[in-house]
C-alpha positions, 0 to 999 in steps of 0.5 A: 511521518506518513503512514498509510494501510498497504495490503500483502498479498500472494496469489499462486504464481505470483509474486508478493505484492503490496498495493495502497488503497488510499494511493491508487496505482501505488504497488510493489512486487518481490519474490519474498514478503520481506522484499516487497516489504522493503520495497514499499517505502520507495513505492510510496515516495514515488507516488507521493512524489508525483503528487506533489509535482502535480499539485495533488493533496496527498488523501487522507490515510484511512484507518483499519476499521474504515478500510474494511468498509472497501470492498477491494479490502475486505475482499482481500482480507477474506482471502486472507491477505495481511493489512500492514503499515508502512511509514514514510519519512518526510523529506 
């Protein structure tokens, strides 16, 4: 199974969006945390799909602890966005 750290977040006005730092340009956007939620597996099957089409190693999935040392991430976090884990079955 893979896993990787997405980031939750909400800016006024804005949707609810997750966005994958160890998988640059993968994001997803909903009306509802809890569809944005939803929608994350698909978004990463997409990208790691597209990877693998283009010959790429999927990077390696950093955890927590290493995430905070990112700038992006620890921005996010201070703001109070939510680091949530979201899994992905092998095909």
């Amino acid at each position: 199974m893979i896993r990787y750290i997405g980031i939750l977040e909400k800016e006024p006005g804005t949707l609810w969006g997750i966005w994958f730092p160890d998988l640059p340009g993968c994001i997803t956007a909903s009306e509802t945390a809890e569809q944005a939620l939803g929608q994350a597996p698909d978004a990463m099957r997409l990208w790691v799909d597209h990877a693998k089409e283009c010959g790429e190693e999927l990077p390696k999935a950093r955890t927590i602890e290493e995430l905070r040392q990112d700038a992006w991430v620890a921005d996010a976090l201070s703001k109070g966005h939510a680091a949530v884990l979201v899994s992905l079955s092998p095909e």
